[in-house]
N, C-alpha and C positions, 0 to 999 in steps of 0.2 A: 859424337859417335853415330854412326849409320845403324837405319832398323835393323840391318839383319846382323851386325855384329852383337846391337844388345839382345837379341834372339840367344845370339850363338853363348854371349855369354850368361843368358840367365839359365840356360841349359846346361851348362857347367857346374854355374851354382846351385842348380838343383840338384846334384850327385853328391854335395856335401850335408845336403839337409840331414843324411840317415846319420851323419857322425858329429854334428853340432844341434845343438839345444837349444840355443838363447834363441830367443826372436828380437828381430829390430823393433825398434818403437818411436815413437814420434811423441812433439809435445800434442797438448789436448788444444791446444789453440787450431790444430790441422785436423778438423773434426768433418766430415757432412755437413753440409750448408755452409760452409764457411765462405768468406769474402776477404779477398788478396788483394790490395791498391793498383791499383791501378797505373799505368806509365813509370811503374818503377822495377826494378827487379824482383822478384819474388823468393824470400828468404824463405827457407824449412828445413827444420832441423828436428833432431832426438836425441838416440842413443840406442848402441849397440855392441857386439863386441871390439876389445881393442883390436885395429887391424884390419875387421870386416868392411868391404867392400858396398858402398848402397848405393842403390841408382835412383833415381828419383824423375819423371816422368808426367808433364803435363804440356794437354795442347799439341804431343808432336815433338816438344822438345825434351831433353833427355841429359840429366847431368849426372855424375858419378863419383862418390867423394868416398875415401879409405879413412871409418871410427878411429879420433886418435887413441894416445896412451888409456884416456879415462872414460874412451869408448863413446865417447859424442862426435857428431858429425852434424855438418851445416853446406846447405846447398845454393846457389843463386840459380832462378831462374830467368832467362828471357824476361822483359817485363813487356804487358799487354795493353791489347786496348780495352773498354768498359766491355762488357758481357758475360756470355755464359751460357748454359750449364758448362760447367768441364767437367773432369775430374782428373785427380793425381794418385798415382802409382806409385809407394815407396818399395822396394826390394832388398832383401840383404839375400845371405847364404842361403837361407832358407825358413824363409817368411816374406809375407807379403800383405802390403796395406792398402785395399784404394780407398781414396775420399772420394765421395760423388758430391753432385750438385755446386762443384765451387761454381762462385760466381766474380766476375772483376769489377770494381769499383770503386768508392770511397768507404776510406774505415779511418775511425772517429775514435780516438778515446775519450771515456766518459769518467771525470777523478771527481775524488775530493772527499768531504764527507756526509753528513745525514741527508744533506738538502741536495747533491748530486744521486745518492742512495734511494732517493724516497720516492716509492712506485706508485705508476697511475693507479693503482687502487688506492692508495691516500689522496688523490689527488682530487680535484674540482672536474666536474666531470668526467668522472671516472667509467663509467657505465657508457658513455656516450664513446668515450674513447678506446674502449672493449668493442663496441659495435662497430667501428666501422677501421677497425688495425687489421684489415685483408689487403698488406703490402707484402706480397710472398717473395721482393726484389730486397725487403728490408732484411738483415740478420741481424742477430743479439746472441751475446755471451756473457757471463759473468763471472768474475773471480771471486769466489769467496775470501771470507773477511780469515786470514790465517797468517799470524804473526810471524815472523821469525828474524833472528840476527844474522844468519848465515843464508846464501843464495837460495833460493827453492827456485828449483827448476820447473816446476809442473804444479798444475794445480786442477782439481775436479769440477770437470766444466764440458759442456760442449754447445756449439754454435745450435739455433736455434730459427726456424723462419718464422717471423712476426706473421702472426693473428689473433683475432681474438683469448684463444684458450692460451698463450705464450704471452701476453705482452703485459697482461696485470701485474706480474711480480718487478719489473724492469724497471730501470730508471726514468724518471716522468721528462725530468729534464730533457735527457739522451734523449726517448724516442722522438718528443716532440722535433729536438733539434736535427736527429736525423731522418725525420719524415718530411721535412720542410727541405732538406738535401735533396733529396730523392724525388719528391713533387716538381721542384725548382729545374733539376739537374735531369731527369730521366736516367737513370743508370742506378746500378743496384747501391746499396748502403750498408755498410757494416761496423756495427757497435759495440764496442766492448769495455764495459762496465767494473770497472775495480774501486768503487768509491767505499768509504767506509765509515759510517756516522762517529760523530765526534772525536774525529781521528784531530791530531796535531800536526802542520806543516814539517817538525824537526824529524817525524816519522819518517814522510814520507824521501827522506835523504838520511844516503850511509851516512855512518860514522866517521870514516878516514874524510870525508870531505869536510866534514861539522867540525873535527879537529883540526883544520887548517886555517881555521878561525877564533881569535884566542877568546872572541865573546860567546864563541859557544863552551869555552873551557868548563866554566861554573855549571850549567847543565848537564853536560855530559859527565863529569865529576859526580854528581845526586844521583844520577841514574847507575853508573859506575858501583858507588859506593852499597844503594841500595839491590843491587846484583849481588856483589859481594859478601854482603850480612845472610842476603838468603842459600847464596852455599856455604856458609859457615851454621847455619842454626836453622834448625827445623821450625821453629817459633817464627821466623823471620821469611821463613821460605813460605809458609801459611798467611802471611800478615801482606810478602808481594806478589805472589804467585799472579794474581789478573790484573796488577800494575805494568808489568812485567814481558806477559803476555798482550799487553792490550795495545791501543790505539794511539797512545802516545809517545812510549819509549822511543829516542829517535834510534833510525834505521829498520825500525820492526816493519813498517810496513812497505817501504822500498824494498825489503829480499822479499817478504813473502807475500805481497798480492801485485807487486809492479814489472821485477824483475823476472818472474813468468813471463811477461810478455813484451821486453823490452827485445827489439828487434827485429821484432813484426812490422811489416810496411804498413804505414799510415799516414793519412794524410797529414792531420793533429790531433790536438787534445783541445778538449774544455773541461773546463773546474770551476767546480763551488766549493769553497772552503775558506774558512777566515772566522769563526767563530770562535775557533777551538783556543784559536791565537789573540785573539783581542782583549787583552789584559795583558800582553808583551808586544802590543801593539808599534811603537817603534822599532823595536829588533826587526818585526815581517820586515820591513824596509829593504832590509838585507835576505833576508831567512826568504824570501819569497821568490825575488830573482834568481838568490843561489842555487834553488831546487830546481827553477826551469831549465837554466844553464846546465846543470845535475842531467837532467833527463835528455836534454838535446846530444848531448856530451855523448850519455851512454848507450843513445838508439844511434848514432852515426849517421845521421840525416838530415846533417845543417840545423838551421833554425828553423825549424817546423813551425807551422801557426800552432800558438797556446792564448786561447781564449778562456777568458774567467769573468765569473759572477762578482759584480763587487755585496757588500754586504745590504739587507734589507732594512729596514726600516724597521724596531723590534723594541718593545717595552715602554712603557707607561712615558706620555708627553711629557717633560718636563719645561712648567709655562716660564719660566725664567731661563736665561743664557748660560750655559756651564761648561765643565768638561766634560769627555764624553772618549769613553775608550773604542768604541766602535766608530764615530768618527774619527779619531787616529786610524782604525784599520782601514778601514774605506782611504786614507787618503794615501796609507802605504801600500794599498793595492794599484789607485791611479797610479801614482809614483811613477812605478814599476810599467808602465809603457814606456816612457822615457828613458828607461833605462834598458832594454831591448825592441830587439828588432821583433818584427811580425808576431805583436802580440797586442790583445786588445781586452777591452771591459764593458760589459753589460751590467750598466746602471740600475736597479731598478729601487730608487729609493722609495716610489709610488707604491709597489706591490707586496710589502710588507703586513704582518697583521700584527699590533702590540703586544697580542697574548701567548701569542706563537710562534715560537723561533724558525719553526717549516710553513712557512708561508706557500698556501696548497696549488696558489694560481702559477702551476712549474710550463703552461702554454707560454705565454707573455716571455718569461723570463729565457725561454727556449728560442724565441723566435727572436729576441733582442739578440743573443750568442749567434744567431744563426745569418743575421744581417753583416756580421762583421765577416765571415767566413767566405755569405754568398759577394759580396761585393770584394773583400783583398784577394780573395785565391779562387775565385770561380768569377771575377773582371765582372759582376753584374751590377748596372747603373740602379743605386739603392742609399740613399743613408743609412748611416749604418752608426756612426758616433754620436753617443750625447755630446751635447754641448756644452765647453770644458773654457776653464777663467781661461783667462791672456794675461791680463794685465790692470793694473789700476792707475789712477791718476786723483791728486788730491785738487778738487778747485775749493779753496774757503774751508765751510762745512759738510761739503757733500762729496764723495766717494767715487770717483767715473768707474765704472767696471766696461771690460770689452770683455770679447769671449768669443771663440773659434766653433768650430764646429755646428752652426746654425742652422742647418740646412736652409728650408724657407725662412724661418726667422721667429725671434723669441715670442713666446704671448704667456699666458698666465692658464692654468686647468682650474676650470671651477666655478673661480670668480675671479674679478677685474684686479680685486688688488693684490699687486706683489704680496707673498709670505714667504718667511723663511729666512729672511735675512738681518743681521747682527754688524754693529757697530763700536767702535770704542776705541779710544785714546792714548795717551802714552800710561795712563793709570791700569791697563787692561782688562778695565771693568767694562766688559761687555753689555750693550743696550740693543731692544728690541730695536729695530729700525726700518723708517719707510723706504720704498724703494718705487720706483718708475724706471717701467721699460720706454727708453727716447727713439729707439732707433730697432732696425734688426738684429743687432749682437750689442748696443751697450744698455746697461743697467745703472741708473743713480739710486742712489744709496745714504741716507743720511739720518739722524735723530734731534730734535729739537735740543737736546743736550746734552750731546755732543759736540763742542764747538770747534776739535782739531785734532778731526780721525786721523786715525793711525793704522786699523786694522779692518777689513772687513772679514768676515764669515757668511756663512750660507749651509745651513742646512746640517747644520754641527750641532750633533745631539743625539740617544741613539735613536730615538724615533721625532722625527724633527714633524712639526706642520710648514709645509714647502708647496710651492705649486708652480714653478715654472720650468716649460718644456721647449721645446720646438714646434715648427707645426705638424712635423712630421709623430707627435708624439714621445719622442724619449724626451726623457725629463734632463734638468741641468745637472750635471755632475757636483756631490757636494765638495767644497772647499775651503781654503783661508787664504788671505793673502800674507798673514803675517808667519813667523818660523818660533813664535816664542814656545819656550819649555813645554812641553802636553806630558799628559798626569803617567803615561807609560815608559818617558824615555827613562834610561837604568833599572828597567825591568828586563831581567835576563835571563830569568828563568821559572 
């Protein structure tokens, strides 16, 4: 449409203001300071009356969509290049919206739960990182924690420009990771934060999808049932009323902190989460890719990079070889690259504290997530992968391990000798065991008696003592070579 037509027509539409009433509206995600992706289309939408005409207006360009039956409307824009300020003009019959200060760039979501949640004021240097957050290019927004089974469309929020007095409450993760964009990248950054502490992975995926899968039957059934007692009995309705409401029911949190802002152009996401799940540790196997698949599916943007935290290193050493349900999870988080495209894990088995599950140093952890992103989708020459098994080879009694992702090459943090590493036979009585690094990617591995391994491990336990990395610093990814039984599989709910 040419300027002077939508002139002529907003002229028009302002003779009906004095006989309609509604005002257009838009969601809260198209707030002031807001930040649009950059080299893509730029999607915005609301609600208005059924029928009513809105035109929508940014940069020059101008598009015009007619509210269907249920009164929403959804517009594409042009897509741009990095900058800014703009702003965007929505219009209906008679009202009118602009947003100032948009800016174009990279937008990031920021998932998962407590440890994606948990702001630089819990964080290790905290104070430090108040003083010097004068990135007025960076934006943050955050979705509040609010449950639901059915769609929410909107949620109370609005975009926000990082500085000191705005950036304590935010996710520590998030900012570091998208300050490290933005430093890297020169172009503005925009973050938007919907994590939600001790949420469950089965949340953050509907239900029709979890029903197409007959191992999620038995859970969804519990949760089903116990829905059903509490609209039958007031006693029952008290007993689950914040079961109910909360972080785990699956699909409560896919309508109501995801699906607000499913649609919005982004580049990707990164997630921390895997706690909540490690005690149905084999199911993530499934449960994990299903949800990425889940959310690629319903933003309509191919396979988006999705970068995740594998789990920390957490609770009391256990000096003998055992099972360990967290390493199950950690190893159905790796998994889970190989089984999609453009998606990666940040290691950080190092950066854990035993006594606490929010491990405070969220810098380290932010910059590992942020190595995979600056190198597969911003092409900058970086390792960026821990270094992950290959393959084993039996000579005699000793264990050859190789292993990919070396960058300069294996060494030990600390001290000289290999830690971390476990042996054992067809008995699967696992043994402490020595190891030497030969080479730049392989590892010997053996125990005095042990005389005809079968299996190695590394780093399996949930807080292991381990020490070998690269030189570039990330540590070895932990693993097994072997596939026998772990203490979680047939745990399904």
């Amino acid at each position: 449409m040419k300027r002077g037509q939508f002139a002529a027509s907003l002229a028009i539409l302002s003779l009906w203001a004095s006989v309609l009433n509604a005002e257009v509206q838009v969601s809260n995600l198209f707030t002031s300071h807001m930040v649009v992706q950059r080299d893509q289309p730029i999607v915005v939408w609301g609600k208005a009356d059924p029928g009513e005409k809105v035109f929508v207006v940014m940069a020059g360009k101008t598009e015009d969509i007619v509210a269907g039956d249920d009164g929403k409307w959804k517009v594409k824009l042009p897509a741009m290049e990095a900058g800014g300020p703009h702003k965007i003009v929505i219009e209906g019959s008679n009202s009118r919206i602009q947003i100032d200060d948009v800016l174009v760039g990279e937008v990031w979501v920021c998932s998962g739960q407590s440890n994606m949640q948990w702001p630089i004021n819990a964080s290790y240097d905290d104070d430090l990182a108040r003083l010097s957050a004068n990135y007025p290019q960076i934006r943050l927004i955050t979705v509040p924690n609010v449950a639901s089974q059915t769609p929410s469309d909107n949620f109370n929020g609005k975009w926000q420009v990082c500085s000191p007095d705005t950036i304590g409450g935010f996710s520590a993760v998030g900012y570091y990771f998208g300050r490290q964009l933005h430093q890297t990248l020169q172009v503005p950054v925009g973050l938007i934060d919907n994590a939600w502490g001790g949420s469950a992975a089965e949340a953050w995926v509907p239900k029709e999808v979890l029903a197409q899968h007959e191992r999620y039957h038995g859970l969804l059934k519990r949760w089903d049932k116990m829905a059903e007692e509490a609209e039958k009995n007031p006693d029952a309705r008290k007993k689950f009323a914040r079961q109910l409401r909360g972080n785990h029911r699956p699909a409560n949190l896919y309508q109501g902190v995801l699906n607000p802002v499913i649609g919005y152009g982004i580049k990707g996401a990164v997630w921390y989460q895997g706690e909540s799940n490690a005690g149905r540790a084999h199911q993530y196997q499934h449960l994990f890719p299903l949800m990425i698949e889940t959310w690629r599916k319903a933003w309509g943007q191919g396979d988006f990079p999705f970068y995740w935290v594998q789990l920390a290193d957490f609770r009391g050493y256990k000096s003998e070889p055992g099972d360990s349900n967290w390493a199950e999870l950690r190893e159905a988080q790796t998994m889970t690259m190989s089984k999609l495209p453009n998606t990666g894990e940040a290691v950080i088995i190092d950066l854990g504290e035993a006594k606490d599950i929010h491990p405070r140093d969220k810098y380290n952890v932010a910059l590992r997530l942020a190595r995979w992103a600056l190198a597969k989708n911003y092409k900058k020459e970086l390792v960026y992968r821990s270094p992950i098994f290959k393959s084993v080879e039996i000579k005699g009694k000793k264990a050859i391990l190789t292993f990919d992702h070396v960058g300069r090459g294996l060494l030990t943090f600390d001290i000289r000798e290999v830690q971390g590493f476990t042996i054992a036979g067809e008995d699967k009585a696992f043994k402490h065991a020595k190891a030497k690094i030969t080479s730049k990617n392989t590892i010997e591995v053996w125990a005095d008696d042990v005389l005809d391994p079968k299996a190695v491990r590394y780093a399996w336990a949930d807080n292991p003592v381990c020490n070998v990395e690269n030189r570039e610093g990330l540590p070895l990814t932990p693993f097994r070579t072997d596939r026998w039984k772990g203490i979680t599989e047939g745990r399904e709910q």
